[in-house]
C-alpha positions as CSV (number, residue, x, y, z in Angstrom):
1,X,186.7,115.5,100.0
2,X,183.5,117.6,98.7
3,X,186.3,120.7,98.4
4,X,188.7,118.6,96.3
5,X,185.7,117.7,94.0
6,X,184.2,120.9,93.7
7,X,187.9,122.5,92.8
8,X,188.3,119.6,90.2
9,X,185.0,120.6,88.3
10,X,186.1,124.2,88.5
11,X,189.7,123.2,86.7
12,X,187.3,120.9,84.2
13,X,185.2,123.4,83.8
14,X,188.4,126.0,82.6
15,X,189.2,123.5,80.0
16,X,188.1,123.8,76.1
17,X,185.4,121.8,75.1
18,X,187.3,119.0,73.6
19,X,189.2,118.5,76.9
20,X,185.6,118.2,78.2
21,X,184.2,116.4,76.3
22,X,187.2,113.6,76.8
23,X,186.4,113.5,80.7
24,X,182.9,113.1,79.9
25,X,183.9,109.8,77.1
26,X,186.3,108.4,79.9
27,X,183.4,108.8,82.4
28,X,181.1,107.0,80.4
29,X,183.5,104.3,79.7
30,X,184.3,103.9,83.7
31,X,180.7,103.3,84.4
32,X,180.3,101.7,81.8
33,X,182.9,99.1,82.6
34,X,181.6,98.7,86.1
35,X,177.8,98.3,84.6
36,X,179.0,95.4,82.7
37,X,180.8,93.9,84.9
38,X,178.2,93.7,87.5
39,X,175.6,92.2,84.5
40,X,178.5,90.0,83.7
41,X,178.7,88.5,87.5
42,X,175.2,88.2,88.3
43,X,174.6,86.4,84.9
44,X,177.8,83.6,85.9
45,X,175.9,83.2,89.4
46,X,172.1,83.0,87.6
47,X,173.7,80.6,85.3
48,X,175.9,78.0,88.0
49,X,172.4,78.1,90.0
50,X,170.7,74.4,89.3
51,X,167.6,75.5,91.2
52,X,166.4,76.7,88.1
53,X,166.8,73.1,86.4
54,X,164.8,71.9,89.8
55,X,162.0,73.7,89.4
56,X,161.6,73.0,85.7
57,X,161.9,69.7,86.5
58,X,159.3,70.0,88.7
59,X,156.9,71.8,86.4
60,X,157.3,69.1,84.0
61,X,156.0,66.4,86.6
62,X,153.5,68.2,87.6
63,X,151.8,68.7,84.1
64,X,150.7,65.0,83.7
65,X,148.1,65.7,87.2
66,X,147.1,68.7,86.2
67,X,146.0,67.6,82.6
68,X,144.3,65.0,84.2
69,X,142.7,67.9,86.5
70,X,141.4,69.8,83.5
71,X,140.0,66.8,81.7
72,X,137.7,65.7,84.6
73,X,137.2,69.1,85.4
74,X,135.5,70.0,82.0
75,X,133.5,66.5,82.6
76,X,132.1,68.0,85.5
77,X,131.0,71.3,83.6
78,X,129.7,69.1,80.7
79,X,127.2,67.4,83.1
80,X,126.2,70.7,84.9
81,X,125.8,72.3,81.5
82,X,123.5,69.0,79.8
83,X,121.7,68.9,83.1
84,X,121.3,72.8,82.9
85,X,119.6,72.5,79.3
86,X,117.6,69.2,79.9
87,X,116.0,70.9,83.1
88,X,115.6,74.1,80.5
89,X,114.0,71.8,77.9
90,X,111.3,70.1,80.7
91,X,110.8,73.8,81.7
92,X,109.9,74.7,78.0
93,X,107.7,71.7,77.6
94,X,105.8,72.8,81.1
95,X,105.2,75.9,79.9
96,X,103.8,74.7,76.5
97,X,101.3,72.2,77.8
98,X,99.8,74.7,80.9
């Protein structure tokens, strides 16, 4: 096999330049065919899967709860932070009256 390819690029390689030049088009195109359809095929299969629709599904339940987390999770840091600068403020007004 590695023979006949090697004496095929020899006879290419006695052709003209246009004669080239065509192998080199026809190439391209056959790889490009086969490029495209692979992309074609894995795009049918990505698109019959309805895991995707699942999962966004999902996603969408699960932003309610998580909203919910935020909210009473930037409650939480509002008290730490008020407690923070009223324990700053009694600091402040110790220090003044020493």
């Amino acid at each position: 096999m590695k023979a006949l390819i090697e004496r095929k690029l020899e006879e290419i390689r006695g052709e003209p330049e246009h004669v080239r030049l065509r192998y080199v088009w026809g190439l391209v195109a056959v790889v490009m065919v086969l490029v495209f359809s692979f992309w074609v095929m894995t795009l049918r299969d990505n698109l019959r899967s309805s895991d995707t629709d699942a999962d966004i599904q999902t996603l969408k339940d699960s932003l309610p709860s998580s909203a919910k987390d935020l909210q009473s999770d930037s409650q939480s840091v509002k008290q730490i932070i008020d407690e923070a600068q009223s324990l700053s403020n009694e600091g402040v007004t110790a220090a003044g009256k020493k």
